[in-house]
N, C-alpha and C positions, 0 to 999 in steps of 0.2 A: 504494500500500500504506500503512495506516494506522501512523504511528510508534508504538513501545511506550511507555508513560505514563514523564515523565523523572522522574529519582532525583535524587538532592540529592548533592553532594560537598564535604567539607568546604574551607573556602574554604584559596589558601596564606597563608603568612605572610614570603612576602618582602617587601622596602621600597623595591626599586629596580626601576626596567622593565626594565632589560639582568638583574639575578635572575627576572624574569618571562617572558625569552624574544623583548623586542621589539627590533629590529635597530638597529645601531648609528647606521646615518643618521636612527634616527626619534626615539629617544633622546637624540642632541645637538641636531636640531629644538626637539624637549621642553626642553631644558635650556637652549637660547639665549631660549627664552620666559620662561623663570622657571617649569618643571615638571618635578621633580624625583623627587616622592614621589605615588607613585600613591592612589586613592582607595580605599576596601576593595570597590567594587564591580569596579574596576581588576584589583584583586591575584587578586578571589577568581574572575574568570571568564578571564583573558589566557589563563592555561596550556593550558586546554581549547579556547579560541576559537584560539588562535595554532598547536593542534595540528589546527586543523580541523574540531573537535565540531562538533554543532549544540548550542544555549545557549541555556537562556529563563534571564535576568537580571530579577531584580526587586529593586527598591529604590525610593526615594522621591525625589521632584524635587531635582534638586540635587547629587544622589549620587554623579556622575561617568558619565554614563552615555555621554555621547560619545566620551570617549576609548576609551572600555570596550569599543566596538563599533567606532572610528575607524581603529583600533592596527589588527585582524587582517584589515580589507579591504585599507588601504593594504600589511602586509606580506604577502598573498594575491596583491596584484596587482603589486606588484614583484618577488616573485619566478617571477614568472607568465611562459610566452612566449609567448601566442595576442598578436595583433597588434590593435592599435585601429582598429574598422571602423565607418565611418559608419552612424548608428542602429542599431547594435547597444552597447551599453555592458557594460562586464565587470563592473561591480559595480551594485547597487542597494539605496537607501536610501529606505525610504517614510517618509512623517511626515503626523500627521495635521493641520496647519493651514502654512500657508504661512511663516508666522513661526520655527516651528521647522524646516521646512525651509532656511530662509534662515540659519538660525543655524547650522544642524548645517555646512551646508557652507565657511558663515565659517570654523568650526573646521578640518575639515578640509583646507580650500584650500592654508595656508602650506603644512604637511606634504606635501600631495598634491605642490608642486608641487618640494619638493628630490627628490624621486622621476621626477621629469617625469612624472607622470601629469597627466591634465585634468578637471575635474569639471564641472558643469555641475547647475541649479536647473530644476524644470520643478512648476510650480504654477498654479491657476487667477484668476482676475482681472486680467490684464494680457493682451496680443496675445500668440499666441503665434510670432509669426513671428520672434521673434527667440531662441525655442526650439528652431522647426524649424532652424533657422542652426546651431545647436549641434549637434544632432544630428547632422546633414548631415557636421561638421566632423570627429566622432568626438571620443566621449569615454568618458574609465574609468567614471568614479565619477559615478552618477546618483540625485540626492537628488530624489524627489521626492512629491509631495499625489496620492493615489489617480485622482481625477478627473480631472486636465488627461492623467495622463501616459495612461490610458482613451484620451483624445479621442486623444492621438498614435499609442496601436498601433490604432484607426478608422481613422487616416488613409495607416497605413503610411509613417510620421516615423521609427517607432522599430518595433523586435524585442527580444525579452529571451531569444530561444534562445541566447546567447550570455555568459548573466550566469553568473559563478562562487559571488558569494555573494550573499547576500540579507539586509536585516537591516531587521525592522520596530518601530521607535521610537515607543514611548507606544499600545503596542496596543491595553490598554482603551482608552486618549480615542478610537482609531478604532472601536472599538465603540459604545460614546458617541453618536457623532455619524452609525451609519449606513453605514459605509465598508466592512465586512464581507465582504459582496456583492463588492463590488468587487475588494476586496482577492484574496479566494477568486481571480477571475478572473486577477489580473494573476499570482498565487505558479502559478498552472498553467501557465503561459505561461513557466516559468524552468525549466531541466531541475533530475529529481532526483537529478542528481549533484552539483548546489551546495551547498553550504555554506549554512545558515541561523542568524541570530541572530534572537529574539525578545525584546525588554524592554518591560517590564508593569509599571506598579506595582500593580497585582491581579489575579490570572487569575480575571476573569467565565468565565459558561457559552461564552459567543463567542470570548472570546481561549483557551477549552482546546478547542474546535473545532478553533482553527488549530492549537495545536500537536500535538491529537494527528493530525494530516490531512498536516502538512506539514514536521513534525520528525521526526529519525531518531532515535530513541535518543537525545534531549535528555537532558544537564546543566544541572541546577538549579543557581541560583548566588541566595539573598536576602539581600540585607545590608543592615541597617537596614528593616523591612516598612513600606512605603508609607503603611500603615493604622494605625500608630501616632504620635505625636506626637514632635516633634524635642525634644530634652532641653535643648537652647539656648534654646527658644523658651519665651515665657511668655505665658500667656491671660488676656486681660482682657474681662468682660463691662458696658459703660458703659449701666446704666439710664437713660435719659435720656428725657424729655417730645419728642411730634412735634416742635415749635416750637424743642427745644435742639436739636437733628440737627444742623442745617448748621453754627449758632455750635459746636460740641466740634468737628468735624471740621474744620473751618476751624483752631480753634487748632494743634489735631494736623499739619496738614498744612502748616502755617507754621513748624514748628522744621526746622533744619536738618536734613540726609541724603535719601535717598530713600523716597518713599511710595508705595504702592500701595495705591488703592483699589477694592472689589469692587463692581458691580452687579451687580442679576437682571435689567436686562435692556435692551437698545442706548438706549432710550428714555433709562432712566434715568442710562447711564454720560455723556449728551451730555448734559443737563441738568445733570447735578450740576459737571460740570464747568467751563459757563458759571458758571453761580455762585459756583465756586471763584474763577475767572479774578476774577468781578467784584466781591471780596471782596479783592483782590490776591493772591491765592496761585497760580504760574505752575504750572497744568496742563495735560494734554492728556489728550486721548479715545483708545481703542483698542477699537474694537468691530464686527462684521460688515459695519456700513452703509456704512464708510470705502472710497475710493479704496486701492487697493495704494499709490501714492504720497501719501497721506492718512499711511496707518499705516505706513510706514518713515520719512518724517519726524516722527511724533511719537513712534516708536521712540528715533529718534537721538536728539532733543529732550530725553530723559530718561535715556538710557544716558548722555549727554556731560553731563548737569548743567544744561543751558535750562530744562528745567520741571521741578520738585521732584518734581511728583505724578502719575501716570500713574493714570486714573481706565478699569476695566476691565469688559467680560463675563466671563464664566469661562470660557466658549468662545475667546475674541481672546486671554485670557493664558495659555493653554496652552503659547504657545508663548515665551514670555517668559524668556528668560534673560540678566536683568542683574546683576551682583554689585554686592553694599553695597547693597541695601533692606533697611530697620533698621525699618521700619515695615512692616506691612499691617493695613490698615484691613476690615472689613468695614463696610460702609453698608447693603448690604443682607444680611441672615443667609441663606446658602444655603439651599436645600429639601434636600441628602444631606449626611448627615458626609464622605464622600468628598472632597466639593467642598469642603469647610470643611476638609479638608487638605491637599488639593492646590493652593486660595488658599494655605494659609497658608505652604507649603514655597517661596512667593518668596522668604522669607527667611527666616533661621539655615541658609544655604548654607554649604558647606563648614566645617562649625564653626565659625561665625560667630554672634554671638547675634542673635537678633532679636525684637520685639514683637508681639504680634498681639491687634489690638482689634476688640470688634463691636460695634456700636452699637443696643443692645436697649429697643423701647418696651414703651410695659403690656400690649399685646396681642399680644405677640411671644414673652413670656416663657417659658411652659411649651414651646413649639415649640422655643425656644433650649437650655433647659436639657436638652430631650431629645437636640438633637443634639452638646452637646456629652458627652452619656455616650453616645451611640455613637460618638465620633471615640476617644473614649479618655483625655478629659481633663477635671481640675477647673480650671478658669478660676476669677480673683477678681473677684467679682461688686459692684458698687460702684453707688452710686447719685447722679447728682451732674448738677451743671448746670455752665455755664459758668464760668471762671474756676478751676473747683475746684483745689488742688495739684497734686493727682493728674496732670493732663493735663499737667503741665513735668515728672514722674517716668516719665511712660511716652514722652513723645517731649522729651526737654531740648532746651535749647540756647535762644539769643535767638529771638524770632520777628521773619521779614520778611518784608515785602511789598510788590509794586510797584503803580505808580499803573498801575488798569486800562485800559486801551484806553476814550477816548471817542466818541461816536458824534456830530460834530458836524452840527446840521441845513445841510441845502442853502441855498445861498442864492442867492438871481436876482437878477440885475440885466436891461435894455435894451440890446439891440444898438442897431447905428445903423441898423438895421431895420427898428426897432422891437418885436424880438421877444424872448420871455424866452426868459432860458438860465442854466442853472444854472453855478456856479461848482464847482470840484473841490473835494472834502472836502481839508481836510488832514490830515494823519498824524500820529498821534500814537503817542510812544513810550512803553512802559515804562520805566519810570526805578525800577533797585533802590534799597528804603529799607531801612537796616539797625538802624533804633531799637529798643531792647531791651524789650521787655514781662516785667509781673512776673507769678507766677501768676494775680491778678487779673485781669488785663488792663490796668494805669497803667503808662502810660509810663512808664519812667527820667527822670532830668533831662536827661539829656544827649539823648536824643528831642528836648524840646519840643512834643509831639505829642501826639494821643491814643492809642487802644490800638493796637496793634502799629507803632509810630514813624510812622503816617499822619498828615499834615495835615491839619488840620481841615475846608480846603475843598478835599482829595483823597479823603478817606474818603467810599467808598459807603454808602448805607442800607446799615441791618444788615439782613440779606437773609432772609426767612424761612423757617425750618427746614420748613414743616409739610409744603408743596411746591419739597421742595430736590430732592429727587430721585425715588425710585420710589415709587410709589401705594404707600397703607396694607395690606400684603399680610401674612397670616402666613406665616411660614416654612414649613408643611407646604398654599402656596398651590400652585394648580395652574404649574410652570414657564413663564415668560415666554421671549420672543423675546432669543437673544443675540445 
């Protein structure tokens, strides 16, 4: 039976989770973390989700949207008495990229586990025999990516006539990317006498399919809309020549905190990258092409502070949630404003201020200025080349860089053989250099160096902008591969 179209209710205005209704054991969880005060997506959906509604939640990246959905499964299944039965799980969490499933269930693991409930991940690119393990084992709370968990009720791993609630995360991106279909399949497969949560940061024609298909009498909850711009956040538009590209972005991504940068497309998030690297500025890649163990190590790499810059798809950073990015970069200007918000909401998280720069050539411009009057914002528009002030007022701090990785040639010698054989490369380390750069680019005295405290014979060629990274595309080009 088709749900009736959901109504909006005004959000509450309590300030604490136990005035919100969540249980005492989940509440000093929260508070031995350092989480005290709920988020307003928190406050304005708990009451109704913790009473059992079903809930389409929207709000924009950042907004608190985990706990927001985290809270009423875990107090659903604790208070719950059906028993934990192998590949059957009593709750289910879809997400559309592996990384936010990986992340969603970080979160919720501590919590799950002063409950003694069991969670478990199930997503595609890796074996899944050590899914089917878990299953097998029984478990509550099952987060997982539309497709693999697919292959598991194929295989009869798993059943879902047994799940109480439902809740699916970032439902546009799974619209986005094609998952629909799928999705349809697997929400029929859950009875409907479960509990369902839906959050969106836009209800498309697809994501109100699902809800009017598969919600009962949904409460709206929107706080903060998706689709407008974060008021912490400030927009910069950097004119700059093909050939400046790489030198502005190099400076930018050499001051201290964390940066993220945007490609359109795997190609070019893996190029730009090297480049960085080879310029000294420690980043990594996150994009489709990567190993599962590729992209959790350069996950880690830049959640812990190893690589400053994490260089992305829009697709790979969907699922990205790291606190403290003060920067995001656009290198390349999205094809939808959408995307240029949903980049940009890595950071000014939780009221947090944050930067966001695009890097706009001469034949980019009117495409840029178009999308930036459909995101909703005036960005300041500046025209400038390297060195300029500007670039130490939008990312401060000293810039540094380490000596890149060298590639030393093989070398042979004679066995007593007579035969060649090459000798092992050696290893060479980065070595962080901390020399202060002025806006110009001259070292400080205390450097001795040239521009950003490098040695004279450690400084790479200056690396050229024109093919730093993605082909000369306009913004309104046809989308590339992420």
């Amino acid at each position: 039976m088709a749900a009736r179209r959901p109504h909006t209710t005004p959000s509450s205005t309590s300030t604490t989770f136990t005035d919100l209704g969540v249980p005492a054991a989940l509440t000093e969880a929260l508070a031995a973390g350092g989480i005290t005060t709920p988020f307003p997506i928190q406050t304005a959906t708990l009451p109704d989700t913790l009473a059992g509604r079903d809930v389409l939640g929207r709000g924009r990246t950042g907004s608190g949207k985990t706990y927001a959905f985290a809270l009423p499964v875990l107090t659903r299944l604790a208070a719950s008495t059906s028993p934990r039965r192998p590949g059957r799980p009593r709750a289910l969490i879809l997400a559309p990229t592996r990384e936010l499933a990986t992340q969603i269930e970080a979160t919720i693991a501590p919590l799950a586990r002063t409950l003694s409930l069991r969670t478990l991940t199930v997503f595609g690119g890796v074996s899944p025999n050590p899914q089917v393990s878990g299953l097998r084992a029984g478990v509550d709370i099952l987060v997982a990516c539309p497709g693999r968990l697919a292959d598991h009720l194929r295989t009869g791993h798993a059943r879902l006539d047994a799940v109480e609630i439902t809740v699916l995360d970032e439902a546009d991106h799974m619209a986005d990317l094609g998952f629909l279909p799928v999705v349809r399949q697997l929400l029929d497969q859950t009875p409907r006498s479960g509990q369902r949560l839906l959050f969106s940061a836009t209800l498309d024609a697809g994501v109100e399919v699902l809800v009017r298909r598969f919600l009962t009498d949904p409460v709206t909850h929107s706080v903060d809309s998706s689709l407008s711009p974060v008021a912490a956040m400030s927009h910069h538009l950097l004119h700059v020549s093909h050939d400046d590209r790489l030198p502005v972005l190099v400076d930018l991504a050499a001051a201290p905190g964390r940066t993220l940068v945007f490609t359109r497309t795997k190609r070019g998030a893996k190029t730009l990258t090297r480049r960085l690297v080879a310029a000294g500025v420690p980043a990594v890649e996150l994009h489709g092409n990567l190993a599962q163990s590729a992209r959790d190590r350069n996950l880690l790499a830049f959640s812990e502070g190893s690589a400053k810059t994490l260089v992305a798809t829009d697709i790979a950073a969907r699922g990205i949630h790291v606190d403290g990015v003060t920067l995001v970069i656009h290198a390349d200007p999205p094809v939808e404003h959408k995307a240029y918000l949903h980049r940009s909401g890595r950071t000014a998280r939780a009221g947090a201020h944050g930067t966001v720069v695009t890097l706009m050539t001469d034949d980019q411009v009117g495409d840029v200025r178009e999308l930036a009057r459909k995101a909703g914002i005036a960005p300041t528009t500046t025209r400038l080349r390297p060195g300029h002030p500007l670039l130490t007022q939008l990312a401060p701090g000293q810039r540094s860089f380490v000596t890149p990785p060298v590639d030393h040639p093989a070398v042979t010698d004679t066995s007593r053989h007579g035969r060649s054989r090459r000798k092992p490369k050696p290893l060479s380390s980065a070595m962080p250099h901390t020399g202060s750069v002025s806006p110009h680019g001259t070292s400080s005295p205390q450097s001795g160096s040239g521009r950003g405290g490098r040695t004279a014979a450690a400084a790479p060629a200056r690396p050229s902008g024109a093919a730093a990274f993605s082909a000369r595309t306009h913004v309104g080009a046809r989308r590339g591969s992420r």
